[in-house]
N, C-alpha and C positions, 0 to 999 in steps of 0.2 A: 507809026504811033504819033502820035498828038504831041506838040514842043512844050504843053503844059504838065506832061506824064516824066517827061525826062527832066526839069524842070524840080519836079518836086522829089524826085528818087536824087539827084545830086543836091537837093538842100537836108535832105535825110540823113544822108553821106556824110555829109559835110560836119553833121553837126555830130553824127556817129565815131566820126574820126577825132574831133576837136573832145570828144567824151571821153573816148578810150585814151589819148593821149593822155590827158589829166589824171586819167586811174594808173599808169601805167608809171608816168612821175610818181606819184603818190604810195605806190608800192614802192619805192625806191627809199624813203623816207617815213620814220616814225611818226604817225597820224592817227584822231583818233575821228570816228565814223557817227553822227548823230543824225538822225531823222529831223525833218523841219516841217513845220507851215506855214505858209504866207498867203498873206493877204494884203489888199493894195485899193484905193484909188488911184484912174489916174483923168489928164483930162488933155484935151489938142487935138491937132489934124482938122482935115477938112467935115463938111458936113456931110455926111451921107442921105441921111433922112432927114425932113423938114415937115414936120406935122401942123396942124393948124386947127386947132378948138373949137368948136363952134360960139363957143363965148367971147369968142378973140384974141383968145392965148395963142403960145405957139411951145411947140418943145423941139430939141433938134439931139439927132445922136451922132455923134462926132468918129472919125477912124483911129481916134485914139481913145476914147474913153471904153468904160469906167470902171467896172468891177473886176480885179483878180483875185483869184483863190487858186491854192496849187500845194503840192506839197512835193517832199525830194528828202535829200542828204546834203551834209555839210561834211566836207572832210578839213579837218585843221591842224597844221601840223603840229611835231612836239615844243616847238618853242614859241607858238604860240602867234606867229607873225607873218602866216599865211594860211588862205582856205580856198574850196574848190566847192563853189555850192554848184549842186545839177537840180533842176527841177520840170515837174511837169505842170502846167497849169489851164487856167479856165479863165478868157477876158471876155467881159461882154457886158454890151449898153442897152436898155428897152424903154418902149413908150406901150404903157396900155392906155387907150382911149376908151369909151361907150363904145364905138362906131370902128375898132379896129385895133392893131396893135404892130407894132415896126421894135426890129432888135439887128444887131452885129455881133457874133459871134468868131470868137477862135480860139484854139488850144494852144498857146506856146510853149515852146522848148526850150528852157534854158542852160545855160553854162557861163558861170562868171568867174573868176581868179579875182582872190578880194589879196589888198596887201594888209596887215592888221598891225593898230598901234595902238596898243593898251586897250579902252574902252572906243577907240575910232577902225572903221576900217572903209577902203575905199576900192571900188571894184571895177573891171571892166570885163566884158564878156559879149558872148554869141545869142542871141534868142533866135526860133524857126516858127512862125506862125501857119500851122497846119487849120484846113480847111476854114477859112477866114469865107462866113457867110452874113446877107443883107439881107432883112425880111422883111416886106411892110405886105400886110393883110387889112383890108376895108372891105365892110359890111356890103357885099352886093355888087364890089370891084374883083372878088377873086383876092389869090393870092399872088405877089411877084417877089423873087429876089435874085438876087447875082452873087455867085460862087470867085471868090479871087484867087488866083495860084496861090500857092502857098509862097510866101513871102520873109526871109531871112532878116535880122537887120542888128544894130549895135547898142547895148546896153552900159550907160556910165549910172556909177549908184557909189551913194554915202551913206555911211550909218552907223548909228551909235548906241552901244551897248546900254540901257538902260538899266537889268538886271542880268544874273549869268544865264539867262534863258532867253532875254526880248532884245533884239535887235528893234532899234526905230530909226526910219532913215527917210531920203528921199532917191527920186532917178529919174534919168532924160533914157529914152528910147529912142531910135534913130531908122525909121522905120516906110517901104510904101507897099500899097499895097494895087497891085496889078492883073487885069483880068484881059486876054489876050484871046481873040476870036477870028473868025475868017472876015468880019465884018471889022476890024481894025482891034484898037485898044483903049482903057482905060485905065485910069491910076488915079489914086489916091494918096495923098500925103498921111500916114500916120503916125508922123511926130506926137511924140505926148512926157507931160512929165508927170510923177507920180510918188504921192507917199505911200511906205512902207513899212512893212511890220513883218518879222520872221521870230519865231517860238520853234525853239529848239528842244528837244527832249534830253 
């Protein structure tokens, strides 16, 4: 089988094991359980796509950019001065032109351990970016894009309690992203930092 199959079943793994630990802590301790959703900008990394206007402009979509959306649980424990958010999410950057359209897509997997002081909390954790894809489509070129392994990497994040539902914060991602063939390899940097917003229920 393919070293980009085994690859992506031990970043699965990986983050399946680092999940179930933190549930298994957390049954050990009085904690209570809420739903969350997040959303984010973020922005960095290298360029992937490089579009060009016909009026002269140009736009470029970055391996770290822009849009997340995701939702999950927060578990926090009783005293108030730790949490275990797990989430599932949606990142992804696009150009529409007249004459065609280019995007980066992936789904990441999160798990953060936040330490909590009063109305601050600061976090560090695991993200898995599942099926990490490049699309650029032009009128009368077809379409092409390149599929990257799935790629693991490290999340630092701060934020601060605005009201008892909104978190508002920011975060560095630490992040590349790698496509691995018979014909050799490529990578991308997708460093990026990004604001944040989490609405708890």
């Amino acid at each position: 089988m393919p070293r980009s199959f085994f690859n992506k079943v031990l970043l699965i793994w990986a983050l399946f094991c680092t999940q179930t630990q933190a549930q298994d802590t957390l049954a050990e301790e009085d904690y209570s359980a809420r739903a969350i959703v997040t959303a984010g900008f973020t922005s960095g990394g290298d360029t992937l796509v490089d579009v060009e206007f016909e009026g002269g402009d140009d736009d470029q979509i970055k391996a770290g950019g822009a849009f997340l959306f995701g939702f999950g649980v927060e578990f926090l424990a009783a005293d108030r001065r730790s949490a275990v958010q797990l989430s599932a999410n949606y990142h992804f950057d696009s150009i529409d032109a007249e004459n065609g359209e280019a995007s980066f897509e992936r789904y990441p997997l999160e798990a953060i351990l936040f330490g909590v002081r009063e109305r601050h909390r600061f976090g560090a954790g695991l993200t898995v970016h599942l099926s990490p894809t490049a699309m650029v489509k032009m009128d009368g070129a077809g379409r092409d894009s390149i599929n990257f392994d799935p790629a693991a990497g490290l999340i630092l994040e701060y934020d601060y309690l605005v009201m008892d539902h909104l978190w508002l914060g920011t975060r560095f991602t630490l992040i590349n992203y790698k496509k691995e063939s018979h014909f050799g390899s490529v990578s991308f940097d997708g460093n990026h930092i990004g604001l944040m917003t989490h609405f708890r229920f």
